[in-house]
PyMOL commands that place a pseudoatom at each C-alpha (Angstrom):
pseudoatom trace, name=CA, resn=UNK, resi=1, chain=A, elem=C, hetatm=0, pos=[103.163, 108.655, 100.739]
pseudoatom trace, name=CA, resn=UNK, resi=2, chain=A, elem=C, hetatm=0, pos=[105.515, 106.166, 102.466]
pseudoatom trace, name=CA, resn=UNK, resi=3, chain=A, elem=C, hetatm=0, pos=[106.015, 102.352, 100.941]
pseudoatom trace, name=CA, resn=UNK, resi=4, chain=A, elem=C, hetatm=0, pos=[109.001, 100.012, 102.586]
pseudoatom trace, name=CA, resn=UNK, resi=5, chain=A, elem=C, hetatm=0, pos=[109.717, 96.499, 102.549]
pseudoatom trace, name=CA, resn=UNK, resi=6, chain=A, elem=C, hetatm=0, pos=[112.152, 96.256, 105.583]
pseudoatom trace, name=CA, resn=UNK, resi=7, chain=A, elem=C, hetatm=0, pos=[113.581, 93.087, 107.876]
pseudoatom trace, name=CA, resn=UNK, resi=8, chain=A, elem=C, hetatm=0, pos=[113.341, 95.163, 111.138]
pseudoatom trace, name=CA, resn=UNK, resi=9, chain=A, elem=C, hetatm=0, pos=[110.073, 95.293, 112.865]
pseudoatom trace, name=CA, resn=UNK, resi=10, chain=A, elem=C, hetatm=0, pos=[107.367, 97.762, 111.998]
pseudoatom trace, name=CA, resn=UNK, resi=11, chain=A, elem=C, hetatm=0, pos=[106.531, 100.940, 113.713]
pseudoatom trace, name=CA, resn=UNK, resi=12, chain=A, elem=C, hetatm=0, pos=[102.928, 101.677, 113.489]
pseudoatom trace, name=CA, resn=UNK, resi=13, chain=A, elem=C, hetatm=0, pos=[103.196, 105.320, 114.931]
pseudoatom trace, name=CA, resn=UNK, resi=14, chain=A, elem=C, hetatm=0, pos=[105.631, 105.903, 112.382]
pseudoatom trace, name=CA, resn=UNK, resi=15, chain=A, elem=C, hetatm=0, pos=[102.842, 105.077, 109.590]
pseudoatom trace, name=CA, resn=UNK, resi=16, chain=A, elem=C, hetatm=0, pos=[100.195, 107.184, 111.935]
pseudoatom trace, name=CA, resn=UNK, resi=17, chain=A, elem=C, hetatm=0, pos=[102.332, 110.346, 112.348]
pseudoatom trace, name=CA, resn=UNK, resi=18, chain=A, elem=C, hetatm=0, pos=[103.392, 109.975, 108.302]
pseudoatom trace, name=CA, resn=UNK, resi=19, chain=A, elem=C, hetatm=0, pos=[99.854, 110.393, 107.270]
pseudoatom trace, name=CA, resn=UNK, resi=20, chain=A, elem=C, hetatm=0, pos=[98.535, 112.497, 109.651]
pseudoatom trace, name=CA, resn=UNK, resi=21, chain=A, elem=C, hetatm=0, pos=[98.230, 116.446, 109.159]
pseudoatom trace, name=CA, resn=UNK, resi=22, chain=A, elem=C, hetatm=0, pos=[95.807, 118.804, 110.623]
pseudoatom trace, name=CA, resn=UNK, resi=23, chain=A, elem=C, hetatm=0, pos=[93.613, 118.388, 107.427]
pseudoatom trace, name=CA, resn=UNK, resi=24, chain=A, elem=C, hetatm=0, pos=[92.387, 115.042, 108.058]
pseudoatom trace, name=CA, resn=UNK, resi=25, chain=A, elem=C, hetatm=0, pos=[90.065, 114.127, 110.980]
pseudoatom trace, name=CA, resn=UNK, resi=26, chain=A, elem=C, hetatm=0, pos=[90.903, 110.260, 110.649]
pseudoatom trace, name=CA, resn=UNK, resi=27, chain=A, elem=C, hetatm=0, pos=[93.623, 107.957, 110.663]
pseudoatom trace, name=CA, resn=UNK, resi=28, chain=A, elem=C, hetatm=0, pos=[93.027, 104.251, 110.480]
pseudoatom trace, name=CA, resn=UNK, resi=29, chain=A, elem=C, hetatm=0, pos=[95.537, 101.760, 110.679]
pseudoatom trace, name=CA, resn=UNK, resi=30, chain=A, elem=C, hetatm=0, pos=[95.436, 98.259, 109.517]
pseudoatom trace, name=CA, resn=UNK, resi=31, chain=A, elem=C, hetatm=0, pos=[97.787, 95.830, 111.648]
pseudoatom trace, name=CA, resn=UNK, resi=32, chain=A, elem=C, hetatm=0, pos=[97.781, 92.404, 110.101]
pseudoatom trace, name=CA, resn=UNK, resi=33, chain=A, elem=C, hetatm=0, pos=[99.852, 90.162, 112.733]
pseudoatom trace, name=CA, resn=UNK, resi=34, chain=A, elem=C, hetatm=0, pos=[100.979, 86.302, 112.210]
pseudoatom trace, name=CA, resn=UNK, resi=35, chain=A, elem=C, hetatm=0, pos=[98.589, 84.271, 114.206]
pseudoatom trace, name=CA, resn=UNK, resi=36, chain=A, elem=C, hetatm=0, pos=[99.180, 80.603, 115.703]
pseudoatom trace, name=CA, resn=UNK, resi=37, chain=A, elem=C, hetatm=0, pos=[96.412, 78.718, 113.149]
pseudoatom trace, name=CA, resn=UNK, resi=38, chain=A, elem=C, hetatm=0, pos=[95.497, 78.213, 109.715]
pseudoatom trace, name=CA, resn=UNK, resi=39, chain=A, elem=C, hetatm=0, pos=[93.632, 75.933, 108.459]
pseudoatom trace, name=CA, resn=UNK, resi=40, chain=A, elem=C, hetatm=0, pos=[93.494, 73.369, 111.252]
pseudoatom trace, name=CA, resn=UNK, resi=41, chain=A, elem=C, hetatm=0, pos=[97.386, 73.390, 112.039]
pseudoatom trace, name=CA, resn=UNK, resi=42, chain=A, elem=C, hetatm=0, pos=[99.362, 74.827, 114.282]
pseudoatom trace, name=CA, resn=UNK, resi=43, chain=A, elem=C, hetatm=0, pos=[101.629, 77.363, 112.407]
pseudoatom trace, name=CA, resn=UNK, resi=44, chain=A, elem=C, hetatm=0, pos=[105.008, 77.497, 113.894]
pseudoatom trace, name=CA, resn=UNK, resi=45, chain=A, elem=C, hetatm=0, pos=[106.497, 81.198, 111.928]
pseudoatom trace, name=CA, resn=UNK, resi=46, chain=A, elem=C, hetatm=0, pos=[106.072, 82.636, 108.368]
pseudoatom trace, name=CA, resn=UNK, resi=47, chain=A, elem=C, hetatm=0, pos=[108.720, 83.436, 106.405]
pseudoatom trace, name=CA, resn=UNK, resi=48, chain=A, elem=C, hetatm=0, pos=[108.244, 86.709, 103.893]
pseudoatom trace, name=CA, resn=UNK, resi=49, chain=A, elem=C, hetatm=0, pos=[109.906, 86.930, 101.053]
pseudoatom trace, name=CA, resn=UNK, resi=50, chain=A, elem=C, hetatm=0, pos=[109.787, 90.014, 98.341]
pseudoatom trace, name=CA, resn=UNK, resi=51, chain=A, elem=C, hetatm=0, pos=[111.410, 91.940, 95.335]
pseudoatom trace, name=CA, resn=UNK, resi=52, chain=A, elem=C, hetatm=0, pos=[111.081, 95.532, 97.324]
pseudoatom trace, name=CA, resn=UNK, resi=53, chain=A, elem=C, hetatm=0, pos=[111.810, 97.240, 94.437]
pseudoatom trace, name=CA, resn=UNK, resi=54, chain=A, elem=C, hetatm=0, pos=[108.741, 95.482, 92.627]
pseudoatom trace, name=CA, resn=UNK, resi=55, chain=A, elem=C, hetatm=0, pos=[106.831, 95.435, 95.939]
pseudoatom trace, name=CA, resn=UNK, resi=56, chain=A, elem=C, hetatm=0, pos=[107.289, 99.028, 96.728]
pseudoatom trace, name=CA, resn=UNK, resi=57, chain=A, elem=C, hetatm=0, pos=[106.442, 100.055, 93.157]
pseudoatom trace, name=CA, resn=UNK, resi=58, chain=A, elem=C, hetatm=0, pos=[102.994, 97.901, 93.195]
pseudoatom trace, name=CA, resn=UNK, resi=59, chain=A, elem=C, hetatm=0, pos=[101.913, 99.694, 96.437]
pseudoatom trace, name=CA, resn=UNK, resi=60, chain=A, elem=C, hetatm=0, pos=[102.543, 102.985, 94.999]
pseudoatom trace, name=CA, resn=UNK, resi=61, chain=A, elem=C, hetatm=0, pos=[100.695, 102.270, 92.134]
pseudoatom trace, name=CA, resn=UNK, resi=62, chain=A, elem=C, hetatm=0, pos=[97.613, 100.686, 94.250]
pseudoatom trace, name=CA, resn=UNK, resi=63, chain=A, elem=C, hetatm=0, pos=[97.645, 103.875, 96.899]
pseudoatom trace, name=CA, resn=UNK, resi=64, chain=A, elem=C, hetatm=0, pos=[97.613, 106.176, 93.787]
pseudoatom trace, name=CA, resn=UNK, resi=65, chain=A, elem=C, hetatm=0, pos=[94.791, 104.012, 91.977]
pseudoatom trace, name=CA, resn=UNK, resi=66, chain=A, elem=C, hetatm=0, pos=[92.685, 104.295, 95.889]
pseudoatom trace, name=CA, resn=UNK, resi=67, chain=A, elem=C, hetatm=0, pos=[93.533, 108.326, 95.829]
pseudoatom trace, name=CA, resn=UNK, resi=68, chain=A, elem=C, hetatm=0, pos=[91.738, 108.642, 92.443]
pseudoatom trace, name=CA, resn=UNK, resi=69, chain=A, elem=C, hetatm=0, pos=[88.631, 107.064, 93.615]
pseudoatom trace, name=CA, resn=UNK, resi=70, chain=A, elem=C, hetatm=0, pos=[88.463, 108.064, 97.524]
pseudoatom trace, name=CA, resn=UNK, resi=71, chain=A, elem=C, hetatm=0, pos=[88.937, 110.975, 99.135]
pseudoatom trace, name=CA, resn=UNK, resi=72, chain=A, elem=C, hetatm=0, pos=[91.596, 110.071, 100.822]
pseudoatom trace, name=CA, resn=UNK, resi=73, chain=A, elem=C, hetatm=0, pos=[94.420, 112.639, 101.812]
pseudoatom trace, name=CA, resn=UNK, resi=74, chain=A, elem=C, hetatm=0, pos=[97.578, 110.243, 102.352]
pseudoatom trace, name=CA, resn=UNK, resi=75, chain=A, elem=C, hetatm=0, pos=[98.365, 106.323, 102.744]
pseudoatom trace, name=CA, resn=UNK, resi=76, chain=A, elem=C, hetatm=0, pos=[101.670, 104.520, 104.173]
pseudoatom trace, name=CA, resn=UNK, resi=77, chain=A, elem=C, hetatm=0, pos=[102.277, 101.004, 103.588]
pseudoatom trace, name=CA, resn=UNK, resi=78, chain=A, elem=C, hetatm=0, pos=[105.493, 98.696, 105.290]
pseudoatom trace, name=CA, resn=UNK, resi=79, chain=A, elem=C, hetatm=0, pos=[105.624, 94.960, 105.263]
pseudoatom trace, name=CA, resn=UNK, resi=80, chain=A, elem=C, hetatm=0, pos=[108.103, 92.861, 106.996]
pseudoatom trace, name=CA, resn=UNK, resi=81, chain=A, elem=C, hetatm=0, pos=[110.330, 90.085, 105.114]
pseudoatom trace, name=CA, resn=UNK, resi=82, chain=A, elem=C, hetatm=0, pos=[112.289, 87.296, 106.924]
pseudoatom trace, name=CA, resn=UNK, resi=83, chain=A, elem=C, hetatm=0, pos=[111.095, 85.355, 109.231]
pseudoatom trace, name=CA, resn=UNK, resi=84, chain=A, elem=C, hetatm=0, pos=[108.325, 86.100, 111.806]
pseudoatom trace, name=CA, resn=UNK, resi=85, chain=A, elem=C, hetatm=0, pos=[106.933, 84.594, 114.811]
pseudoatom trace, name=CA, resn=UNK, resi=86, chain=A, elem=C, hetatm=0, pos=[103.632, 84.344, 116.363]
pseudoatom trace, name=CA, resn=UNK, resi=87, chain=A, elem=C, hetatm=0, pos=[102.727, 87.898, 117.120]
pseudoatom trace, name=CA, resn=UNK, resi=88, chain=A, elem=C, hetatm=0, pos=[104.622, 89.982, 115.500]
pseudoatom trace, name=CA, resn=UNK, resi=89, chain=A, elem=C, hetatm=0, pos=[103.047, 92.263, 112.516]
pseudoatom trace, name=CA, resn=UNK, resi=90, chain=A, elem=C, hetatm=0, pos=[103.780, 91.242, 108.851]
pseudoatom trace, name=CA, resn=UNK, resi=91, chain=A, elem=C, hetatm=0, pos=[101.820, 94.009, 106.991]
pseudoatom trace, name=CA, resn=UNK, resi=92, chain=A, elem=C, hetatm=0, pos=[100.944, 97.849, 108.327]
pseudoatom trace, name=CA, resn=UNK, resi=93, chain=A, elem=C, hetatm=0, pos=[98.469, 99.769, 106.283]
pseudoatom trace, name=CA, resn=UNK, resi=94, chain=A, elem=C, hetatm=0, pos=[98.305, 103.576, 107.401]
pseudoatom trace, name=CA, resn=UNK, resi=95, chain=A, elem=C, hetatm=0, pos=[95.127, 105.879, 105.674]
pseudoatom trace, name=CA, resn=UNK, resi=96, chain=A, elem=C, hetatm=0, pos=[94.318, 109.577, 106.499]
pseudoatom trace, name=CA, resn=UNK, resi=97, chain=A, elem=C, hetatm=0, pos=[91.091, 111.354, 105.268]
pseudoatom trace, name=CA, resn=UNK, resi=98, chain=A, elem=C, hetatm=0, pos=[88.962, 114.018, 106.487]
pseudoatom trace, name=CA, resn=UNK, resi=99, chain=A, elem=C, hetatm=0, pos=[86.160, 111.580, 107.708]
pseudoatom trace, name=CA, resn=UNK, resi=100, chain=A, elem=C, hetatm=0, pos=[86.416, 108.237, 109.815]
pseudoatom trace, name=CA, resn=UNK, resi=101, chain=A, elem=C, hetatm=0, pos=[83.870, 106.453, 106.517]
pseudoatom trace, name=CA, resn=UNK, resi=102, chain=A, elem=C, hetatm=0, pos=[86.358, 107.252, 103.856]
pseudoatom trace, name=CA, resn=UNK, resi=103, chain=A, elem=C, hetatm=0, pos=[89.493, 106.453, 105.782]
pseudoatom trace, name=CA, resn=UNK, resi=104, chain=A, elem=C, hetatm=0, pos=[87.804, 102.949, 106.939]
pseudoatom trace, name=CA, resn=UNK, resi=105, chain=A, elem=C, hetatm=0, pos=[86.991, 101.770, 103.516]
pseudoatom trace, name=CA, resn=UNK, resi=106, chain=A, elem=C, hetatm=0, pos=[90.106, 102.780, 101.860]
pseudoatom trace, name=CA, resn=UNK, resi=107, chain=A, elem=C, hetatm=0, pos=[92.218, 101.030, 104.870]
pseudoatom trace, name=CA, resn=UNK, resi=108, chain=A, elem=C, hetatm=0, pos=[90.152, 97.906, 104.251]
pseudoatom trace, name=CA, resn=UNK, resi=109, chain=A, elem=C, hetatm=0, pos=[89.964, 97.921, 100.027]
pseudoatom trace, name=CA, resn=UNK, resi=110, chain=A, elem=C, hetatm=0, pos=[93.972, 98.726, 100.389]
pseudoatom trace, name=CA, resn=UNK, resi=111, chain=A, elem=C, hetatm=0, pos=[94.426, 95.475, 102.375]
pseudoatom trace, name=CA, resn=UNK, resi=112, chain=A, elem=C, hetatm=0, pos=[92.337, 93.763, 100.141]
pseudoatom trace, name=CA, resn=UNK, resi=113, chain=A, elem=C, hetatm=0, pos=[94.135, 94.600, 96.716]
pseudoatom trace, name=CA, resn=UNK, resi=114, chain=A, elem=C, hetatm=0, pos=[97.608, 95.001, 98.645]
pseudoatom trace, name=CA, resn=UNK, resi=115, chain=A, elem=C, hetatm=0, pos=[96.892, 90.704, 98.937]
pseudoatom trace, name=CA, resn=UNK, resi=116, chain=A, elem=C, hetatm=0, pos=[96.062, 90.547, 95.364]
pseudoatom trace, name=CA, resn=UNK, resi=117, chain=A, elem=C, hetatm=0, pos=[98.563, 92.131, 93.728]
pseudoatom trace, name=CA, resn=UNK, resi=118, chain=A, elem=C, hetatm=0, pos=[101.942, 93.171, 95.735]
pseudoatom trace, name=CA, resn=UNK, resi=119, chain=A, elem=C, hetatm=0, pos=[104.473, 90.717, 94.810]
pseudoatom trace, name=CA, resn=UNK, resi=120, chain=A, elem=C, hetatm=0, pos=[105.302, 89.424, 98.432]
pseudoatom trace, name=CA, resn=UNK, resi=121, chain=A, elem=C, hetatm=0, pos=[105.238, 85.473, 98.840]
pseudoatom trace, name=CA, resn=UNK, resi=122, chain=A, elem=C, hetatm=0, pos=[104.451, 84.156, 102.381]
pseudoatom trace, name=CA, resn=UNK, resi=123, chain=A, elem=C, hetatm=0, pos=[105.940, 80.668, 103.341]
pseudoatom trace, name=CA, resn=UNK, resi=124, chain=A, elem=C, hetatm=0, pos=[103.875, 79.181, 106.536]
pseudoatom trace, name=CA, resn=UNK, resi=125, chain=A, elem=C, hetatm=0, pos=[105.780, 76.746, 108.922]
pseudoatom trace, name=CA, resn=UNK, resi=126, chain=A, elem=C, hetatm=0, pos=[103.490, 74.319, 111.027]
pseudoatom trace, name=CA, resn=UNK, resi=127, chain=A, elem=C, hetatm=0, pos=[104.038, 71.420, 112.991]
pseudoatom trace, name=CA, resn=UNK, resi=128, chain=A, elem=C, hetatm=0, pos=[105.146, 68.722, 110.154]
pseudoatom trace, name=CA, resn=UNK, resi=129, chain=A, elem=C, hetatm=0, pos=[105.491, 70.721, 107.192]
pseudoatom trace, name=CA, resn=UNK, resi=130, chain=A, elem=C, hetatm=0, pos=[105.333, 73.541, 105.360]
pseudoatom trace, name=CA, resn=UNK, resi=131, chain=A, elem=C, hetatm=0, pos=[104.090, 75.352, 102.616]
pseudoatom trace, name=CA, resn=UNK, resi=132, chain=A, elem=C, hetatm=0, pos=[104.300, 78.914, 100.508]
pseudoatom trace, name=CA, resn=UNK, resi=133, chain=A, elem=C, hetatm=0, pos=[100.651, 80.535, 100.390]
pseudoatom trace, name=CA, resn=UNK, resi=134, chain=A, elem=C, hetatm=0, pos=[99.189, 83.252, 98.934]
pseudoatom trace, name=CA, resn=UNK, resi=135, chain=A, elem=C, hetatm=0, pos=[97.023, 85.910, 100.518]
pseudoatom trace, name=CA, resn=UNK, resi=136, chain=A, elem=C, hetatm=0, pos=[93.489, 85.945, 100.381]
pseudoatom trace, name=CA, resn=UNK, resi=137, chain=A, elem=C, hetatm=0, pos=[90.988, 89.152, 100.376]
pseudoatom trace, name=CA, resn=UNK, resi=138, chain=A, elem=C, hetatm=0, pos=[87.961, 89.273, 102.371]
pseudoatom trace, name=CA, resn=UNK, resi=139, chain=A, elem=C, hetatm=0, pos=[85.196, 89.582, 100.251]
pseudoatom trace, name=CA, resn=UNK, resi=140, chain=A, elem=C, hetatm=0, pos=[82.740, 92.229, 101.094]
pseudoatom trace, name=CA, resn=UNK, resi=141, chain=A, elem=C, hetatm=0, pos=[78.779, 90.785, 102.169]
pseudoatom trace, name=CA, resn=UNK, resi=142, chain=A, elem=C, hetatm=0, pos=[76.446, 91.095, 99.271]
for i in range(1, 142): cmd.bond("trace and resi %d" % i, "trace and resi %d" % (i + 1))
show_as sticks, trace
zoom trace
């Protein structure tokens, strides 16, 4: 398993050839990418701010937790810090299993808790102002 906090700007093939092995028939990979909106305003940049040491030890601890329940063969996390304009990818979530299902729903449940839990705070910049968030999951339909 890979986890990095890192400044420089992620490599997504990186994450896909770390968890990859002739074993496992899927690889999905979660790109979540600073967008130009939220909440009405125009956001501007974020600005990412972490404890890696913390950081890095949370998403070892929630990629362990996901290989206990899924069968899941390998996961890869990296998340940027600094700032980061429109565009550019904050958060890369690799997952390899031996079927497409399992490697899907751990991707998605790993971005879910990843926002939960991993000690990364987010500052957004918009037109006017500005103000540190926290990440929200995406609930799953009932």
């Amino acid at each position: 398993m890979l986890f990095e906090i890192t400044e420089e700007p992620l490599d997504p093939q990186r994450l896909a050839d770390h968890v990859r092995s002739d074993a496992s028939g899927a690889v999905a990979l979660f790109y979540g990418v600073v967008r130009d909106h939220n909440k009405g305003r125009k956001v501007l940049y974020l600005e990412y701010d972490a404890y890696p040491e913390m950081a890095t030890k949370v998403m070892r601890q929630i990629a362990e937790e996901m290989k206990e329940r899924s069968p899941i063969d390998d996961v890869a996390i990296q998340h940027r810090t600094g700032r980061l304009e429109i565009g550019e990818t904050s958060l890369l979530i690799a997952v390899s299993s031996g079927h497409r299902k399992e490697a899907f729903e751990a991707c998605h449940a790993l971005v879910d808790r990843f926002k939960e839990v991993v000690p990364i705070w987010k500052k957004e910049v918009w037109e006017g102002g500005e103000e540190w968030v926290e990440g929200e999951s995406v609930q799953k339909p009932s």
